[in-house]
Backbone as a printed PyTorch tensor [residue, N CA C, xyz], in Angstrom:
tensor([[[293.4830, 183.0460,  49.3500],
         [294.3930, 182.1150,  49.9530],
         [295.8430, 182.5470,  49.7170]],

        [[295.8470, 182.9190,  48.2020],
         [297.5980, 183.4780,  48.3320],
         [297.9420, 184.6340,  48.9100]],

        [[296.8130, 185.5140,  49.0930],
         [297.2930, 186.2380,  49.9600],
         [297.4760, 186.5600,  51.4300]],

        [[296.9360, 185.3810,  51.9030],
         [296.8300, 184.6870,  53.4780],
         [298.4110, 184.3360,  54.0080]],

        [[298.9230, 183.2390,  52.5370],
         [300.1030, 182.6250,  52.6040],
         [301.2040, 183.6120,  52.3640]],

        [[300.6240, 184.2770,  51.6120],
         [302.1470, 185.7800,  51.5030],
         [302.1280, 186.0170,  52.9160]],

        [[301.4610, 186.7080,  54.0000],
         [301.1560, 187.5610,  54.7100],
         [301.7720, 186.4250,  56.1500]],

        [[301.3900, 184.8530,  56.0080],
         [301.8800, 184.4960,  57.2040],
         [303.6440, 184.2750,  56.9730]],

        [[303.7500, 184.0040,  55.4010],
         [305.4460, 184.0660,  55.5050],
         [306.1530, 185.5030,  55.9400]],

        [[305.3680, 186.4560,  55.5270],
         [306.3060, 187.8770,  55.6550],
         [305.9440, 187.9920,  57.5330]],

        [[304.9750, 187.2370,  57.9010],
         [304.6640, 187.2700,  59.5530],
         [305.9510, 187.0270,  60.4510]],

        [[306.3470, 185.3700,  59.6110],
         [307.1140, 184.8510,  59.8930],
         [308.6750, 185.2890,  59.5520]],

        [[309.1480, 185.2550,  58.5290],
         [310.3220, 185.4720,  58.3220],
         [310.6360, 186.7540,  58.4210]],

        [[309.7350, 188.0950,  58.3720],
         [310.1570, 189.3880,  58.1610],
         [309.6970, 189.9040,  59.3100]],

        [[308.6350, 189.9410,  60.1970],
         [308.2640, 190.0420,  60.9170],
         [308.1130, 189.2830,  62.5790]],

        [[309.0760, 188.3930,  62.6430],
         [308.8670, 187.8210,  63.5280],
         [307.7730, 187.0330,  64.3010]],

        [[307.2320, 187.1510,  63.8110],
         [305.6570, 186.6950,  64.6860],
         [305.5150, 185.5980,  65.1610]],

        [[305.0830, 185.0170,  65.8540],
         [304.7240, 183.6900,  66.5800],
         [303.8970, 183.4040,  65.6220]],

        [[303.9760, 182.9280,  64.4740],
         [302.6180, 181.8410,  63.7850],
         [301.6160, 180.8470,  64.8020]],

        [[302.2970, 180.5340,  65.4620],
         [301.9740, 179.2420,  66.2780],
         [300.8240, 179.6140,  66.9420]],

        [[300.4760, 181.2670,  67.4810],
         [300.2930, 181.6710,  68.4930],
         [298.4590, 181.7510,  67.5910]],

        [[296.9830, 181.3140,  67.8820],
         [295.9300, 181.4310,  67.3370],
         [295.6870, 182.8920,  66.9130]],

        [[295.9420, 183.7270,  67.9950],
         [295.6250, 185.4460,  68.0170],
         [296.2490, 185.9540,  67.1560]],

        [[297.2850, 185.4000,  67.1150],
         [298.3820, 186.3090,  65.6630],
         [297.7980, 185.9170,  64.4020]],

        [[297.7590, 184.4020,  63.7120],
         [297.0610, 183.7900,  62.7680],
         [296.0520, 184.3890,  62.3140]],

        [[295.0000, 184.3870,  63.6330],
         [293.3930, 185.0370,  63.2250],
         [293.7260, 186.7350,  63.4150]],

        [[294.2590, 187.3080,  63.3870],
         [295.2940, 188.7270,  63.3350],
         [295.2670, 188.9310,  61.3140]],

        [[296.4990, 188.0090,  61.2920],
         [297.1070, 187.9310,  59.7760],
         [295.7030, 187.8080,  58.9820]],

        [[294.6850, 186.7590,  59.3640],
         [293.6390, 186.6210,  58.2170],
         [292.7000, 187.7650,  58.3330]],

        [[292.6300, 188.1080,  59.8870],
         [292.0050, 189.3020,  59.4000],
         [292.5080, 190.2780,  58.1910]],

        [[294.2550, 190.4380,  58.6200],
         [294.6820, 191.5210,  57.5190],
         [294.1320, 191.6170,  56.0770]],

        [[294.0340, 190.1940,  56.0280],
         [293.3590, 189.9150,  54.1750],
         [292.1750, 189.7000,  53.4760]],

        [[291.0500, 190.3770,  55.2560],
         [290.4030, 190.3700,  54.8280],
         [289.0080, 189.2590,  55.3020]],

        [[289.5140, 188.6380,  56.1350],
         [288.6010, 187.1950,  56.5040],
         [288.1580, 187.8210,  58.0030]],

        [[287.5060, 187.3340,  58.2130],
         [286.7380, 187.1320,  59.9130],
         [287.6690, 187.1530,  60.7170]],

        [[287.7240, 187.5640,  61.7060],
         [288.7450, 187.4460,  62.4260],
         [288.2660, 186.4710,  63.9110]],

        [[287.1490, 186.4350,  64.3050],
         [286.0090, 185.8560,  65.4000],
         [286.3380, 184.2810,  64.2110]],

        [[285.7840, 184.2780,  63.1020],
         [285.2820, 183.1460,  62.7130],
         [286.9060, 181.9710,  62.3530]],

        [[287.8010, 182.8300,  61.8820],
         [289.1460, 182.8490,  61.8600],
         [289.7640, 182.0410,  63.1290]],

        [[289.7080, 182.5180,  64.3910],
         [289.9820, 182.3350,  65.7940],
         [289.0750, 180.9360,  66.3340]],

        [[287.8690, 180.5290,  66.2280],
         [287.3510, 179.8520,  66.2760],
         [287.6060, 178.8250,  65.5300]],

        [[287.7410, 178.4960,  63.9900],
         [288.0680, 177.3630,  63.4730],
         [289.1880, 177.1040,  64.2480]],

        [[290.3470, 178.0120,  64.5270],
         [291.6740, 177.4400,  64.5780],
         [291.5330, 177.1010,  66.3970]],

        [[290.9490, 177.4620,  67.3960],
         [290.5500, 176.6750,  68.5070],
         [289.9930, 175.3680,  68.3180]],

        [[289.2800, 175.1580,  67.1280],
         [288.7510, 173.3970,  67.1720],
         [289.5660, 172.5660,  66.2420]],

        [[288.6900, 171.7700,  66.2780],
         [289.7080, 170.9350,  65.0910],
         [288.6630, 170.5850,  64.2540]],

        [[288.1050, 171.5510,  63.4530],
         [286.8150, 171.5170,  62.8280],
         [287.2840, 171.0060,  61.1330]],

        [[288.7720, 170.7670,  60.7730],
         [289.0910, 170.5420,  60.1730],
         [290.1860, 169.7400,  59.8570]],

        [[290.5220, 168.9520,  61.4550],
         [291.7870, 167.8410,  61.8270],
         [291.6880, 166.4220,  60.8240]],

        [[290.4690, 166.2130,  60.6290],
         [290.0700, 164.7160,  59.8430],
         [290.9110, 165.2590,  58.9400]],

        [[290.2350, 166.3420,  57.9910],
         [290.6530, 166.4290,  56.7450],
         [292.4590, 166.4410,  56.8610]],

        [[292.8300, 167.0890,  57.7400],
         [294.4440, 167.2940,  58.0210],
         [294.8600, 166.0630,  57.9120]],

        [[294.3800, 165.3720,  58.6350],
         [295.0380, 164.0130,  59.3810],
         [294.7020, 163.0470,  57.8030]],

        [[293.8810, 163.1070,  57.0950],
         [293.7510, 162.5130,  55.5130],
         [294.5560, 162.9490,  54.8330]],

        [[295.0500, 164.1020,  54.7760],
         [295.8820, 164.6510,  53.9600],
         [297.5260, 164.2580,  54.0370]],

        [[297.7420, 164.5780,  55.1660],
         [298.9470, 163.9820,  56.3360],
         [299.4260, 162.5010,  55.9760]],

        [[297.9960, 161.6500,  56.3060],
         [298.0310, 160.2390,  55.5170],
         [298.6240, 159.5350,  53.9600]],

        [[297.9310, 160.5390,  53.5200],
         [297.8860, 160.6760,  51.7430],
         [299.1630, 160.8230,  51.4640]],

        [[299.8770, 161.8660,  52.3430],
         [300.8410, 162.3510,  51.6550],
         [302.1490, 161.5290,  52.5990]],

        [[302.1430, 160.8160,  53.3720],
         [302.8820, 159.8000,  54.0320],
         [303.0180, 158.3970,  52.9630]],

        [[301.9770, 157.9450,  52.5890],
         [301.7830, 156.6440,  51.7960],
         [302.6070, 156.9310,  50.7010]],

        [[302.7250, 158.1550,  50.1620],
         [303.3120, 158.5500,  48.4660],
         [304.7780, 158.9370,  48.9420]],

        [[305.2960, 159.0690,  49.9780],
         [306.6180, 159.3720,  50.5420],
         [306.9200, 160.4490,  50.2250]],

        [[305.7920, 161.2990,  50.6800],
         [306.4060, 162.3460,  49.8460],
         [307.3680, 163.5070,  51.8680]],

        [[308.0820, 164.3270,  51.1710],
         [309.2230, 164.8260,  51.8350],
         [309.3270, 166.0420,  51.9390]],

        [[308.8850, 166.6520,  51.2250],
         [309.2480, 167.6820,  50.7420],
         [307.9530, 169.0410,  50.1010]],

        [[308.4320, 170.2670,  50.1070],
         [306.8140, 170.9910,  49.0160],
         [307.7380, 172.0100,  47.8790]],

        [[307.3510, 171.9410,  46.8560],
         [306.0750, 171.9170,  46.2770],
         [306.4040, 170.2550,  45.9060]],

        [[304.5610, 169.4610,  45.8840],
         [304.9350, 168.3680,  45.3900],
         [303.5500, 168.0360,  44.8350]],

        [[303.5910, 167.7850,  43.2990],
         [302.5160, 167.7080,  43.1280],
         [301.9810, 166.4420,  42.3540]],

        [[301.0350, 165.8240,  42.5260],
         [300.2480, 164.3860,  41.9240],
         [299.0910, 165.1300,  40.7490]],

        [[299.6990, 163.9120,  39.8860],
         [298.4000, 164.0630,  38.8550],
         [297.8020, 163.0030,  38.7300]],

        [[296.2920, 162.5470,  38.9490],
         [295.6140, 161.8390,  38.8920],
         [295.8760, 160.4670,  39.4830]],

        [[296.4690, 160.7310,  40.8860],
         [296.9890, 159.4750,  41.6330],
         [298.3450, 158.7610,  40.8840]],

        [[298.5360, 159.3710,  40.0180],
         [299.7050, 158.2210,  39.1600],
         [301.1170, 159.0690,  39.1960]],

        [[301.2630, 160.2150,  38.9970],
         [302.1120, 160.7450,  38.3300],
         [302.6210, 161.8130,  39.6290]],

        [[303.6970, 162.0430,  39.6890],
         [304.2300, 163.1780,  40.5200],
         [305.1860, 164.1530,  39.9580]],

        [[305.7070, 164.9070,  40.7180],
         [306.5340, 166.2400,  40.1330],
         [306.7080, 167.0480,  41.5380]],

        [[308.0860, 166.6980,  42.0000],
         [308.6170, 167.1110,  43.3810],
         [309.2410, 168.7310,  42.7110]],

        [[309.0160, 169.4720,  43.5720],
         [309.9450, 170.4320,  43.5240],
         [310.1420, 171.5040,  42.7710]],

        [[310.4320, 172.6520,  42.5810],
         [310.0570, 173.5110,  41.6610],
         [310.4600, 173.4670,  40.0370]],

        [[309.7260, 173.1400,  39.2820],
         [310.0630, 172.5290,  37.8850],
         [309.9250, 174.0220,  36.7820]],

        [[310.6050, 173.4920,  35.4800],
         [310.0460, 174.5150,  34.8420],
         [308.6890, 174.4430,  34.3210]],

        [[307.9000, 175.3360,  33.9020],
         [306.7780, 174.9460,  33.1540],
         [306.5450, 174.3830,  32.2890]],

        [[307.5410, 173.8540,  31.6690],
         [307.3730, 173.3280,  30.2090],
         [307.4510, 171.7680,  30.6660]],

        [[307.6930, 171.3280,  31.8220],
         [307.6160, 169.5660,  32.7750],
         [306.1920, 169.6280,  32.8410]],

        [[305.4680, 170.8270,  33.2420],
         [304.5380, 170.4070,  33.8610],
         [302.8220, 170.2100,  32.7590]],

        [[303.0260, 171.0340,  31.9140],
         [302.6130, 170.7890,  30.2540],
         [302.8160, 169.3130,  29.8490]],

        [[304.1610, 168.9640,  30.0520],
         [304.1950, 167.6630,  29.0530],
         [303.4610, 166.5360,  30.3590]],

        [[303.7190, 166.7850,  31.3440],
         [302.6820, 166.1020,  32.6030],
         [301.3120, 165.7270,  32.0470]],

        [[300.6880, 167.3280,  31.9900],
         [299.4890, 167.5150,  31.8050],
         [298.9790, 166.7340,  30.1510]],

        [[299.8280, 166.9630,  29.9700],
         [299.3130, 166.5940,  28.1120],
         [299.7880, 164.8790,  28.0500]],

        [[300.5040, 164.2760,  28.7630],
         [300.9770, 162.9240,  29.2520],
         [299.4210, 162.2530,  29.9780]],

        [[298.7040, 162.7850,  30.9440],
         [297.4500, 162.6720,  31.6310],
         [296.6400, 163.0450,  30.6160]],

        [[296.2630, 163.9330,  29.6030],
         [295.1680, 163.7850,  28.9630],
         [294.8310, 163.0710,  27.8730]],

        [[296.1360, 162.5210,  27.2500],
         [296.1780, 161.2170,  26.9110],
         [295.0330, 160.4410,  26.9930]],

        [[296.1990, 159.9570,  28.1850],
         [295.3910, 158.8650,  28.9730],
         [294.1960, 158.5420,  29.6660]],

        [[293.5520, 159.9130,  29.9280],
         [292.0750, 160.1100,  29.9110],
         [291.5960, 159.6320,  28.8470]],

        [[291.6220, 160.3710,  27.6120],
         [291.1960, 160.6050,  26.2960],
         [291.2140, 159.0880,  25.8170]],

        [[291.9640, 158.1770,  25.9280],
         [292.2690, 156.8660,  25.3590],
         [291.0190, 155.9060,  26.6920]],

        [[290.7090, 155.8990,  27.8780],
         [290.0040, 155.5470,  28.3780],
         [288.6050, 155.3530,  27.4840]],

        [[288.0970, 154.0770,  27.8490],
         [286.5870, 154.0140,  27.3980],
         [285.3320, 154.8340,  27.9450]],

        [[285.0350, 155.1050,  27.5810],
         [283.8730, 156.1470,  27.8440],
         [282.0790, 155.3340,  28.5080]],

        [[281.9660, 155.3010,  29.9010],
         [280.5510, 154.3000,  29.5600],
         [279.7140, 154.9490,  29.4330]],

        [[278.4330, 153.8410,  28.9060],
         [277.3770, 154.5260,  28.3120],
         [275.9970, 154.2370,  28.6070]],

        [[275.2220, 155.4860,  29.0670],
         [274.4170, 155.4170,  29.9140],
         [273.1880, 156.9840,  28.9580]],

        [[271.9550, 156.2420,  29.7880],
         [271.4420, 157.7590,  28.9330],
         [270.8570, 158.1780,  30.0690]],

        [[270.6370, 159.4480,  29.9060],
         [269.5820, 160.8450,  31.0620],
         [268.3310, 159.5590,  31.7180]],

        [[267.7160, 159.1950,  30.7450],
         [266.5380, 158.6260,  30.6740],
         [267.0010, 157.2070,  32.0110]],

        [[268.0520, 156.7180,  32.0620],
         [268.3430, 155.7620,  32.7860],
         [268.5340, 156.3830,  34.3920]],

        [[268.8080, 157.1710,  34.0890],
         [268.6060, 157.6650,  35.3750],
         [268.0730, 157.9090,  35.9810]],

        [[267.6360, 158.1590,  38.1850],
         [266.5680, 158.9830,  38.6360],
         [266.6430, 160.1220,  38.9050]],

        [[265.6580, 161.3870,  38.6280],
         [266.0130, 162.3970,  38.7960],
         [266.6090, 162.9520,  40.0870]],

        [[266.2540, 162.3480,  41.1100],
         [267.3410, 162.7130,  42.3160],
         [268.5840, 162.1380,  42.2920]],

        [[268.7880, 161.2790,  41.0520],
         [270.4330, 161.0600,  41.3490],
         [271.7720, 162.2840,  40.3850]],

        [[271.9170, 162.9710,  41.5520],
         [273.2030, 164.0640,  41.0060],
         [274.3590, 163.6470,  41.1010]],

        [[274.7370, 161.7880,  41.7540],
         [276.1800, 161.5950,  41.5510],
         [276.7670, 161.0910,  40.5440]],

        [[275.9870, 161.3680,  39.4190],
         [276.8570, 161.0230,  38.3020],
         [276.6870, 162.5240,  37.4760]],

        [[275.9830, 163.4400,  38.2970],
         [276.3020, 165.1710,  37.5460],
         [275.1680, 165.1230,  36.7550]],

        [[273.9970, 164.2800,  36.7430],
         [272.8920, 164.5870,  35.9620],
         [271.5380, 164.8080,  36.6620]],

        [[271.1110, 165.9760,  36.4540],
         [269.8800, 166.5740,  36.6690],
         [269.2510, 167.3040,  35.9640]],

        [[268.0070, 166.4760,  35.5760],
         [266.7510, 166.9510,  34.7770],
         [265.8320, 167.6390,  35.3940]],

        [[265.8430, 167.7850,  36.7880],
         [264.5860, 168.4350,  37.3510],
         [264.8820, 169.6670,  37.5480]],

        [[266.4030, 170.2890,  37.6540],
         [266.2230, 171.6450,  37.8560],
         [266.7470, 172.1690,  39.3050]],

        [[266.3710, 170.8130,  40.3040],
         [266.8800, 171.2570,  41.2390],
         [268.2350, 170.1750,  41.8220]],

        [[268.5210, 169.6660,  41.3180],
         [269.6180, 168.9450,  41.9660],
         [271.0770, 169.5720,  42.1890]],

        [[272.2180, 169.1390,  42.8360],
         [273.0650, 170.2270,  43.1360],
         [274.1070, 169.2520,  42.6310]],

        [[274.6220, 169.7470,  41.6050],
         [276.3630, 169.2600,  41.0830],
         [277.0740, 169.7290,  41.4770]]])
C-alpha cells in the first residue's frame, strides 16, 4: 500500500498524470506490482463505494477536515502531523483505560463450538 501511495503522488505531482483517469491508476498499481485487469475492474465498479461512503460518513460526524487524522478507540483524536512522543502518551493514555475496564467472565465450556464471535474455538475449525 505505501508503495501504491508513493507512486500515485510522484504520478501526480512529479509526473503529471491524470490520477482521475482508471487506465493510469490501474497503470501505477500495476507498477507495484498488483493486477493490472483486476486493478481496472475494481476501480470501474463500485465494489467498494459502501465502504467509502461509511468511511466518508465516519469521518464527517467527527468533523474531521483535514489528513493525517487519527482516532483512538472512538474517543480520542490527533489531527495533523505530531511528534512521536504525542502519540505514545495517546497510546499509553488508551491502555490505561482498557486495562482499568472490567474484564467479563465467561468459560470455553459456555460456549458453542461454532461460535467464533467471541474468538473461541475448540473444534479446530472455526475462523477468527
Amino acid at each position: 500500500m505505501n508503495e501504491l501511495a508513493e507512486r500515485i503522488l510522484k504520478a501526480y505531482f512529479i509526473d503529471s498524470l491524470n490520477i482521475s483517469d482508471y487506465k493510469v491508476l490501474a497503470g501505477l498499481a500495476g507498477e507495484v506490482g498488483l493486477n493490472i485487469d483486476k486493478a481496472l475492474q475494481v476501480l470501474e465498479s463500485d465494489k467498494y463505494g459502501a465502504e467509502v461512503r461509511n468511511d466518508e460518513e465516519s469521518a464527517s460526524k467527527l468533523k474531521i477536515s483535514g489528513v493525517p487524522y487519527f482516532v483512538f478507540n472512538n474517543k480520542y483524536a490527533i489531527s495533523g502531523a505530531q511528534q512521536p512522543e504525542l502519540f505514545l502518551e495517546m497510546l499509553e493514555k488508551v491502555r490505561k483505560e482498557e486495562l482499568s475496564l472490567p474484564i467479563e467472565k465467561f468459560t470455553v465450556e459456555e460456549q458453542s463450538q461454532d461460535d467464533s464471535s467471541l474468538g473461541i474455538c475448540s473444534d479446530g475449525k472455526c475462523k477468527i
